[in-house]
C-alpha positions in Angstrom: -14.5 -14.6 -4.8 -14.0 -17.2 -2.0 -11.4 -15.4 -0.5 -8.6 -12.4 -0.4 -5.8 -12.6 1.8 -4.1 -9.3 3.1 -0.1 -9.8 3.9 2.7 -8.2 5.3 6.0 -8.9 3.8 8.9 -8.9 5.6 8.9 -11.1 7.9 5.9 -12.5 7.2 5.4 -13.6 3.5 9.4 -12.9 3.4 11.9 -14.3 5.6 13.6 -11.5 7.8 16.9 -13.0 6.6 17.0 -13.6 3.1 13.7 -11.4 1.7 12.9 -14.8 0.0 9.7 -16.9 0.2 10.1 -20.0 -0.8 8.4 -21.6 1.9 5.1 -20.3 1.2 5.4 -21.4 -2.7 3.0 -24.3 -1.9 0.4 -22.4 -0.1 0.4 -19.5 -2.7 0.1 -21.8 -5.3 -3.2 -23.5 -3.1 -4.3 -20.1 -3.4 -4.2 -19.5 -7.4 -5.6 -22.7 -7.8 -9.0 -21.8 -5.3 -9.0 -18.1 -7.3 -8.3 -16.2 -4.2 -6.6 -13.0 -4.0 -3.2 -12.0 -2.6 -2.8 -8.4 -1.6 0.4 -7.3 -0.6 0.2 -4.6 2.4 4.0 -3.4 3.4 5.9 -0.4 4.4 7.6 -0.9 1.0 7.3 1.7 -2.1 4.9 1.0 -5.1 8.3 0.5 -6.8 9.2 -2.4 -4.6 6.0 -4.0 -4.4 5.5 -3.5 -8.1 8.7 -5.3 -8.7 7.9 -8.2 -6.2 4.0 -8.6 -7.3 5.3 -9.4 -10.7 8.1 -12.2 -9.4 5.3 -13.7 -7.6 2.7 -13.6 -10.8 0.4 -11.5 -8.4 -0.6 -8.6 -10.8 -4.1 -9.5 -11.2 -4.6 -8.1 -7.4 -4.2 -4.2 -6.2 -1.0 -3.9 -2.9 -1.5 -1.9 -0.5 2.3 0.3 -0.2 3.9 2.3 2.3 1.6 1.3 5.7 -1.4 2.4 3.5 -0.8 5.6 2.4 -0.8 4.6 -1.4 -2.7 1.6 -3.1 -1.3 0.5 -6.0 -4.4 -1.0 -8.9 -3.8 -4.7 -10.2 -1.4 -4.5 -13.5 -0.6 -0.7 -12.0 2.7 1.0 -12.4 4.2 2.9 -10.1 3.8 6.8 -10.8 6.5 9.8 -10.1 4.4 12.3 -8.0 6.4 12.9 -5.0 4.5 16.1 -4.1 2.9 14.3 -0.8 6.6 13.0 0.3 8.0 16.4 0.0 5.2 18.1 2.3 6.2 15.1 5.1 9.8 15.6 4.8 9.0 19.8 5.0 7.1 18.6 8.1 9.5 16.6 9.9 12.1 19.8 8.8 10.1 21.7 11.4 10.5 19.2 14.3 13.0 20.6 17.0 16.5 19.8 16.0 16.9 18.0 19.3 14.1 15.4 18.8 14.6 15.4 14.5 18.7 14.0 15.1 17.6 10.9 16.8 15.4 10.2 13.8 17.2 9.0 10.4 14.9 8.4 7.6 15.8 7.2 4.4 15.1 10.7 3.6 18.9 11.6 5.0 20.5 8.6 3.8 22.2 8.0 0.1 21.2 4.7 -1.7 24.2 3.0 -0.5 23.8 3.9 3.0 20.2 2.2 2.9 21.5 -0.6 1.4 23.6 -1.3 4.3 21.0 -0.6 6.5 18.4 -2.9 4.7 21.1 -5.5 3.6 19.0 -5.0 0.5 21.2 -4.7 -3.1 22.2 -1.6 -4.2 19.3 -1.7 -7.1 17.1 -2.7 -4.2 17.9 -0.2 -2.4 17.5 2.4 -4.8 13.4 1.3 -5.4 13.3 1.3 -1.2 14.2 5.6 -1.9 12.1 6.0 -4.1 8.9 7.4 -1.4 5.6 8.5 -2.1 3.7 9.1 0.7 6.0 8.0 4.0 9.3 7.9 5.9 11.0 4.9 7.7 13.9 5.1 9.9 15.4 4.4 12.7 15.2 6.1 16.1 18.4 6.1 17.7 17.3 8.2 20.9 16.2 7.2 24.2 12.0 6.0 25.0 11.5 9.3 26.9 12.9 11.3 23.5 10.6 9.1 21.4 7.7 10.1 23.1 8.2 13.7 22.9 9.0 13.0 18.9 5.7 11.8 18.6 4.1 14.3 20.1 5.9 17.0 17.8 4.8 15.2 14.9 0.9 15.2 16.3 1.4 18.7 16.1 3.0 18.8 12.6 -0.5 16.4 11.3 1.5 13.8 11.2 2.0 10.1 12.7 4.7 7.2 13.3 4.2 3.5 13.4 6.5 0.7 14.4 7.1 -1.8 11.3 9.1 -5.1 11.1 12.3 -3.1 10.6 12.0 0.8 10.9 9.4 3.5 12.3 7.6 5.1 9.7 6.4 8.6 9.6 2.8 9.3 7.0 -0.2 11.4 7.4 -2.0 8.6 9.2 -3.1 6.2 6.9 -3.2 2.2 8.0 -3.0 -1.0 6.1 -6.7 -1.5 7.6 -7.7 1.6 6.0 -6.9 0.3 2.6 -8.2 -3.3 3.4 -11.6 -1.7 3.9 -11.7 -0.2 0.0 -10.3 -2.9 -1.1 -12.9 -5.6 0.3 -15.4 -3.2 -0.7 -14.3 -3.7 -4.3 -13.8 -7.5 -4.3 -16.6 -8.6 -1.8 -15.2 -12.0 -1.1 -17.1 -14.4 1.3 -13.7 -14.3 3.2 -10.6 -12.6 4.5 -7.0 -13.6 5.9 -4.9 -10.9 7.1 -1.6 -11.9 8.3 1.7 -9.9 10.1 4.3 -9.8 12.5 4.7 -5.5 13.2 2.2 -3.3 15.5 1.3 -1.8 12.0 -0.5 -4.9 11.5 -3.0 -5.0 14.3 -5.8 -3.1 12.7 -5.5 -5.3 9.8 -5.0 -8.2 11.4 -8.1 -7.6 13.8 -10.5 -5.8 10.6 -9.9 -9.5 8.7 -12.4 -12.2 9.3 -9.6 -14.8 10.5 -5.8 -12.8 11.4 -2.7 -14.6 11.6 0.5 -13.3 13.9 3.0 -14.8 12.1 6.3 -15.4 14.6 9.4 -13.2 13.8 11.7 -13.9 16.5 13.7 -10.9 15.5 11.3 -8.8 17.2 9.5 -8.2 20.6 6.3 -10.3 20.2 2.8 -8.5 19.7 0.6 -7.9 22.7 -2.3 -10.2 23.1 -4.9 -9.0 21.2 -8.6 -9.0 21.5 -9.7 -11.5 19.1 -7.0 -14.0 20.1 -9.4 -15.2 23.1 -12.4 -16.2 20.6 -9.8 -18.1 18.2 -10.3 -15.1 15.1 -6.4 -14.3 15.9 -3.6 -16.7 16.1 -0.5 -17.0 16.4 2.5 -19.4 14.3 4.9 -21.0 16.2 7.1 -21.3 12.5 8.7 -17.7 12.0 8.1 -16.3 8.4 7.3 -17.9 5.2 7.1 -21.4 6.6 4.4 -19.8 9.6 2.5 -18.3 6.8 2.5 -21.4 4.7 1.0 -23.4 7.3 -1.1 -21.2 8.8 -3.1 -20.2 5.2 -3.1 -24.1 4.8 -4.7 -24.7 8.2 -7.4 -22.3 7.0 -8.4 -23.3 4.0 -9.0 -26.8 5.1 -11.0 -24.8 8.1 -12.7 -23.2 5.4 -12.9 -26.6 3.2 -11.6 -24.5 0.7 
């Protein structure tokens, strides 16, 4: 295999406005044509990514759902044990009521009330719900509260990342995490990894070549590491149209 490429989706592979991707529908087709591999890696639910993977004729390649706490198999469907989301939420349910308030996951929220929060549809919305293995949200308390939050969960076992939209609660897992099987599977002679969230960096830095694609929605990533030797870069295009050009601009690096 010449090469996989690891992806966030919103806001990177998707526009932060629309969901859409359009303007990567050149590159991705560049990348069908060469055989290489698309592996979607997102906070979103196997349901979601399911759904998506098929729009975007990307079955033949496992995604990487919910910040890497689930993997879902090329041509997989999405399965109904929710035994590992019900131990989080039971966890988060022993938080102090003074740090859990200022944390609404979609847990606490009806389909419509994520729909608004997502501007996702109503059928959209509904997949977003339906959780396996983690819980986005939204803090709505002060930086000083959020520290002591995520302390209480390190107590519970448990963990919180900063996504594209929401911060997500799991038992640990990273994107980077399921990268790593997931290379070890495939063994191509090269890797992309490209985002726009903190819950990107390992990925971003465990590929051969990352890409910080530009979402200026959101406070820019810290300069990382592997940005000084050239492995990391950054788009000045937010989105699909970054991501376009920057997988273009590597496979004529690559001359592949």
């Amino acid at each position: 295999m010449p090469l996989l490429v690891f992806t966030d989706l919103d806001g990177t592979l998707l526009s932060h406005a629309d969901y859409q991707c359009d303007a990567a529908s050149s590159a991705l087709e560049r990348l069908a044509s060469i055989g290489a591999g698309v592996v979607m890696a997102s906070s979103k639910t196997a349901s979601e990514i399911c759904l998506l993977r098929n729009t975007l004729r990307l079955q033949n390649w496992p995604a990487i759902v919910e910040n890497g706490a689930g993997l879902l198999e090329a041509h997989a469907q999405p399965t109904a044990d929710g035994a590992v989301y019900a131990k989080l939420r039971a966890r988060l349910e022993e938080i102090p009521h003074s740090l859990r308030r200022n944390f609404q996951g979609f847990g606490d929220l009806d389909v419509a009330e994520i729909a608004e929060l997502t501007e996702l549809t109503l059928p959209a919305a509904a997949l977003a719900k339906e959780r396996a293995f983690s819980e986005p949200g939204v803090w709505r308390g002060s930086q000083d509260e959020k520290a002591a939050f995520l302390d209480a969960l390190k107590a519970q076992g448990l963990s919180a990342r900063s996504g594209g939209r929401f911060l997500t609660v799991s038992f640990g897992q990273t994107k980077a995490d399921r990268m790593a099987q997931i290379i070890d599977a495939f063994a191509p002679r090269h890797t992309i990894a490209l985002g726009d969230a903190p819950n990107d960096i390992e990925m971003l830095e465990a590929a051969d070549f990352g890409v910080i694609v530009a979402n200026p929605h959101r406070t820019p990533l810290p300069p990382l590491a592997a940005e000084k030797c050239g492995r990391v870069i950054r788009t000045t295009q937010a989105g699909p149209e970054g991501w376009n050009t920057a997988i273009i601009e590597h496979l004529e690096r690559l001359k592949l």
